[in-house]
C-alpha positions as CSV (number, residue, x, y, z in Angstrom):
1,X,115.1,-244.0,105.7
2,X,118.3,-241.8,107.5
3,X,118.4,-238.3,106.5
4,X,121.8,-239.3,105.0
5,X,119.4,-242.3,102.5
6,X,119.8,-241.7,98.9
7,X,117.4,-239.9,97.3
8,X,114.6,-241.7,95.6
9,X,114.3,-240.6,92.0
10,X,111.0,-239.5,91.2
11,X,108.9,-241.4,88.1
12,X,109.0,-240.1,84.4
13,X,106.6,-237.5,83.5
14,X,103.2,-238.9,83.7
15,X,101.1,-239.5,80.0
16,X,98.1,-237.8,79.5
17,X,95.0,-239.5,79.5
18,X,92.3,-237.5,79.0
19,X,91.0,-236.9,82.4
20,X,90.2,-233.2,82.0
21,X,89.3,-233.7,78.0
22,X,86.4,-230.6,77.1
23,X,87.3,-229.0,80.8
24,X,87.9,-225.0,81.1
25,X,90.1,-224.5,83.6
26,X,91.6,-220.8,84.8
27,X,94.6,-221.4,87.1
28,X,96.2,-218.1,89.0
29,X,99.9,-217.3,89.3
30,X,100.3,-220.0,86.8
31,X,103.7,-218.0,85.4
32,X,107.1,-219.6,86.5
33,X,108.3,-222.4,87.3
34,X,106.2,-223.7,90.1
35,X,103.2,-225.5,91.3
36,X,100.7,-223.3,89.0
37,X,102.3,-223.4,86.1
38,X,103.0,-227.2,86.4
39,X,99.4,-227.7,87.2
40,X,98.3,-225.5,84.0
41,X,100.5,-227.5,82.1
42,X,99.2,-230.8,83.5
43,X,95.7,-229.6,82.7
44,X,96.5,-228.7,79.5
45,X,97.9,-232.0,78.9
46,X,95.2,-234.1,80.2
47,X,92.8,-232.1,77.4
48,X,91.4,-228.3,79.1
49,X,91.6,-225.4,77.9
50,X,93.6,-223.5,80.1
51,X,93.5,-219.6,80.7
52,X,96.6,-218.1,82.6
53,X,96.5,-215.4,85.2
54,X,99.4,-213.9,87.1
55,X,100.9,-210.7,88.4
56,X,104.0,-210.7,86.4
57,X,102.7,-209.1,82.7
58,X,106.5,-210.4,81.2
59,X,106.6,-213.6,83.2
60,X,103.3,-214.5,82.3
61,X,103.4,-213.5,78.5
62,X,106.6,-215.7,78.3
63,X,104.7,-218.5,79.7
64,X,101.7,-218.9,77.9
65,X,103.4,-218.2,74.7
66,X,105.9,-221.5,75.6
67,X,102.7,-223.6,76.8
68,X,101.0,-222.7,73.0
69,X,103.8,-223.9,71.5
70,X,104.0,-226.9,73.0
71,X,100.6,-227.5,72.9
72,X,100.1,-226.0,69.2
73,X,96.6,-224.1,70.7
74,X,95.7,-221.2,72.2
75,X,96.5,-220.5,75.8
76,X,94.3,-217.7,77.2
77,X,96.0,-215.1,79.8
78,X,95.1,-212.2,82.1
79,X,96.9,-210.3,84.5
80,X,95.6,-209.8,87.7
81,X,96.7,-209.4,91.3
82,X,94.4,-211.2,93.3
83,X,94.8,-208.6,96.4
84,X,92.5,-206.2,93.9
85,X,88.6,-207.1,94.0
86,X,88.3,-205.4,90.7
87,X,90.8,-207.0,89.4
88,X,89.9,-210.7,90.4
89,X,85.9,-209.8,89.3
90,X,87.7,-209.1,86.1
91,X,89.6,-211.7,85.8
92,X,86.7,-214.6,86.6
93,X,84.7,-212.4,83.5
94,X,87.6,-213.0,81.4
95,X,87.7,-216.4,81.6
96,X,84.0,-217.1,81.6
97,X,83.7,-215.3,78.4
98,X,87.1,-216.8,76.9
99,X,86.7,-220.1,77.7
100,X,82.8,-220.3,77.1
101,X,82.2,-220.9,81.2
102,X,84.4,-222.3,84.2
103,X,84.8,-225.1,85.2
104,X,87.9,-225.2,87.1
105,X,89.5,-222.8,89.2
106,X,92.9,-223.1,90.8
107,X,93.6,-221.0,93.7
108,X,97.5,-220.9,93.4
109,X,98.3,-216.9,94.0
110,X,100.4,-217.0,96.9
111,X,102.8,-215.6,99.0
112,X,105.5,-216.7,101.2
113,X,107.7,-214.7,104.2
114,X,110.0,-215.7,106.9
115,X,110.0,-213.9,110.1
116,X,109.9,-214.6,114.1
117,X,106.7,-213.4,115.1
118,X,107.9,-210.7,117.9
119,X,109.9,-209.3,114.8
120,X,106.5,-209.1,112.1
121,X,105.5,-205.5,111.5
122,X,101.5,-205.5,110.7
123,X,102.3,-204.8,106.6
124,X,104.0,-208.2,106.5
125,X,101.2,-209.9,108.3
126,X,98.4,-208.4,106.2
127,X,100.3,-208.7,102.9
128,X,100.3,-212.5,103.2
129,X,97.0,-212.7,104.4
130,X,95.7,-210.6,102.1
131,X,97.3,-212.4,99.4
132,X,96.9,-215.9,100.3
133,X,93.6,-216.0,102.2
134,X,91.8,-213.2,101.4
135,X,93.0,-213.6,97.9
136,X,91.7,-217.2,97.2
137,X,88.3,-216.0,99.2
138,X,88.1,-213.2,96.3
139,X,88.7,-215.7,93.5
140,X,85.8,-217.8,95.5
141,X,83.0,-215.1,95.8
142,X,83.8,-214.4,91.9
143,X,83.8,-217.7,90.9
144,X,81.2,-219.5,92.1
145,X,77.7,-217.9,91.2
146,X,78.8,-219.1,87.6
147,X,79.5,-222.4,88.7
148,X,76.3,-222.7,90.9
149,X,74.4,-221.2,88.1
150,X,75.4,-224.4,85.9
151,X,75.6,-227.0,88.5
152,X,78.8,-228.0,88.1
153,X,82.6,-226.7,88.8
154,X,85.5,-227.7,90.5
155,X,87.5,-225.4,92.7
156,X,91.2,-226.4,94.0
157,X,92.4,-224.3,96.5
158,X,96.1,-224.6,97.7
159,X,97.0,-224.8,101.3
160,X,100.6,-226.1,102.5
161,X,101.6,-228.6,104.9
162,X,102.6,-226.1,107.6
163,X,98.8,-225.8,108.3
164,X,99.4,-228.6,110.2
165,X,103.1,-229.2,111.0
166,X,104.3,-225.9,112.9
167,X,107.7,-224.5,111.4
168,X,109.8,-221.4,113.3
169,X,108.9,-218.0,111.5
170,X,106.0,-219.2,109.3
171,X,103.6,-217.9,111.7
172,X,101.8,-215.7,108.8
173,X,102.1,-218.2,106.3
174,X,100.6,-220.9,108.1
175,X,97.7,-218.6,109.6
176,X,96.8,-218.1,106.2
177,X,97.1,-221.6,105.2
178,X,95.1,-222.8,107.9
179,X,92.6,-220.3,107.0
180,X,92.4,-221.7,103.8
181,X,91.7,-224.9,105.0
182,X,89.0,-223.8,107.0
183,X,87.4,-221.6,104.3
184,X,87.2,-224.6,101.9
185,X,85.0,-226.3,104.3
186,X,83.1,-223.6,104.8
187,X,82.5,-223.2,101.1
188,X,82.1,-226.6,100.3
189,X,78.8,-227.0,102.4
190,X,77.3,-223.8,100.5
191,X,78.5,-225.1,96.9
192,X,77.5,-228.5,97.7
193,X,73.8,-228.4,97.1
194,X,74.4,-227.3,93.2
195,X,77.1,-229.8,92.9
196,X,80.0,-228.1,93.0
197,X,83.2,-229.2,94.6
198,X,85.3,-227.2,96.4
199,X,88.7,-228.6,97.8
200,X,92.0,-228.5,98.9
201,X,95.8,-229.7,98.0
202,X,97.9,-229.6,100.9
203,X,102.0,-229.6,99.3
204,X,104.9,-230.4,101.7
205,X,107.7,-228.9,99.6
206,X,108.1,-228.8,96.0
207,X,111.6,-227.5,94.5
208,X,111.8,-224.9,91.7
209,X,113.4,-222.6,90.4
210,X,111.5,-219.4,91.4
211,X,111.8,-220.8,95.4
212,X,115.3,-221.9,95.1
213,X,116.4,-218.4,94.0
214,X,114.5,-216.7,96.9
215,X,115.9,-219.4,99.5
216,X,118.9,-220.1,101.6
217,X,120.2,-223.4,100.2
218,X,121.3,-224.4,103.5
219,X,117.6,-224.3,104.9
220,X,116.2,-226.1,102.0
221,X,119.0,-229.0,102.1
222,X,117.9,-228.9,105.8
223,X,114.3,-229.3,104.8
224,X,114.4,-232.0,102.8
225,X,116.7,-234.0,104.7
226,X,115.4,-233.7,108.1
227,X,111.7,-233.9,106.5
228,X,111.0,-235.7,102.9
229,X,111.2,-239.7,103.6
230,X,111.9,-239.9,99.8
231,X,115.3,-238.0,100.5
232,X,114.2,-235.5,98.1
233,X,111.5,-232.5,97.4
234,X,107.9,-233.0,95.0
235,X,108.7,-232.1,91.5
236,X,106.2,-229.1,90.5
237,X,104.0,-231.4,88.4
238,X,103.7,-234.0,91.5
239,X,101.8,-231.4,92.8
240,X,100.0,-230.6,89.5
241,X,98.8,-234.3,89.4
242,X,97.3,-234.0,92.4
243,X,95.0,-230.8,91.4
244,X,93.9,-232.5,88.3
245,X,92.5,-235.4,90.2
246,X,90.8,-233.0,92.4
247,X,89.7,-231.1,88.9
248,X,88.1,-234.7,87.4
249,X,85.6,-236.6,87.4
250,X,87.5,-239.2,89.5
251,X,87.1,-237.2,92.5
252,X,83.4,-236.6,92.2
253,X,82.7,-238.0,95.6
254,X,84.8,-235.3,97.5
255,X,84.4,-232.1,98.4
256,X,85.4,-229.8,101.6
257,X,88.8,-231.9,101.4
258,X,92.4,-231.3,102.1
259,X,94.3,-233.7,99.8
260,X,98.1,-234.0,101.8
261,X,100.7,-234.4,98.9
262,X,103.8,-235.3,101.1
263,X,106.4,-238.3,102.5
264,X,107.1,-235.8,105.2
265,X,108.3,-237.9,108.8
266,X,104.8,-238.3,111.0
């Protein structure tokens, strides 16, 4: 397909079908529009209870109240900033004592930043490593005694496709992407022996409203039509599909994965 293709559509909204039925799942900076609260949602739908975290106390509020009401029971929320150990230790208590136990976690808090590398100060270097690597390892070392205290749990962590595909001024970004790729390897062999899982979805680019606001639409017109073989960007809850197959049963037989959710050109 030519950059210049039609788009192709993408499917109607998937129906649920119990994959995640008597699952607790806690998914971070799940307020928005984007991938986490699309993969909360998805969750939700497929039968977990879901508990919301997020930085933004309005955003997130606004939210879960809209995700109760659709699903007529209770959403469970927590603020938290996942650069704050005490915070994130809170956080995993929270939701251990909410839900009854954990047995999903979606790494999602992240943050994104556009700069030539000669021209990155060392506070926007550490702020997106702090939020997106060392963050998700917080959210890890929290997590997991719980987890291999049962024997069981399911941890999702979110990487992005320029981990592997290099992109002008996303040095940080991908640094911390990578990283996360490397950690849920790493993590992976030491949950593996109590069954855990611990894996990763890597996203190409998903569209929403949060990203487009914060984005030249020049450079994301340029993205997708130089990039996405489809002639268009994921939907949200493309993504969210992905992380609740990773969440289920139905991927029982992986762990230390990076699940690529892209058309992108080789």
């Amino acid at each position: 397909m030519s950059p210049t293709s039609a788009a192709v559509l993408p499917p109607p909204y998937p129906a649920a079908h119990g994959l995640l039925a008597g699952k607790r799942v806690l998914v971070t900076a799940a307020a928005g529009s984007g991938i986490g609260f699309a993969a909360a949602k998805r969750c939700a739908e497929e039968g977990a209870r879901v508990m919301l975290s997020d930085l933004h106390a309005r955003r997130l509020g606004e939210c879960a109240d809209a995700l109760e009401a659709e699903l007529g029971r209770t959403v469970e929320r927590q603020l938290c900033d996942v650069r704050d150990d005490v915070q994130v230790r809170a956080l995993i208590a929270a939701a251990e004592s909410r839900l009854g136990g954990l047995d999903v976690l979606v790494n999602n808090a992240g943050l994104g930043g556009t700069f030539d590398l000669v021209d990155a100060s060392d506070e926007q270097w550490d702020r997106i490593l702090d939020t997106n690597l060392t963050g998700t390892f917080r959210c890890l070392r929290a997590a997991l005694p719980g987890m291999l205290a049962r024997r069981s749990g399911s941890i999702v962590n979110l990487a992005s496709i320029v981990a592997w595909r290099a992109e002008r001024g996303q040095s940080a970004y991908a640094a911390s992407k990578a990283g996360i790729l490397a950690l849920t390897r790493c993590a992976a062999l030491e949950a593996a022996e109590a069954g855990v899982r611990v894996n990763a979805v890597v996203p190409s680019l998903a569209l929403h409203a949060h990203l487009e606001k914060v984005s030249d639409p020049a450079f994301l017109r340029r993205m997708v039509a130089e990039n996405e073989v489809f002639g268009r960007a994921a939907e949200p809850w493309e993504i969210g599909n992905a992380i609740v197959f990773l969440a289920s049963d139905y991927s029982s037989y992986m762990t230390g994965e990076a699940l690529s959710v892209s058309c992108r050109r080789a």
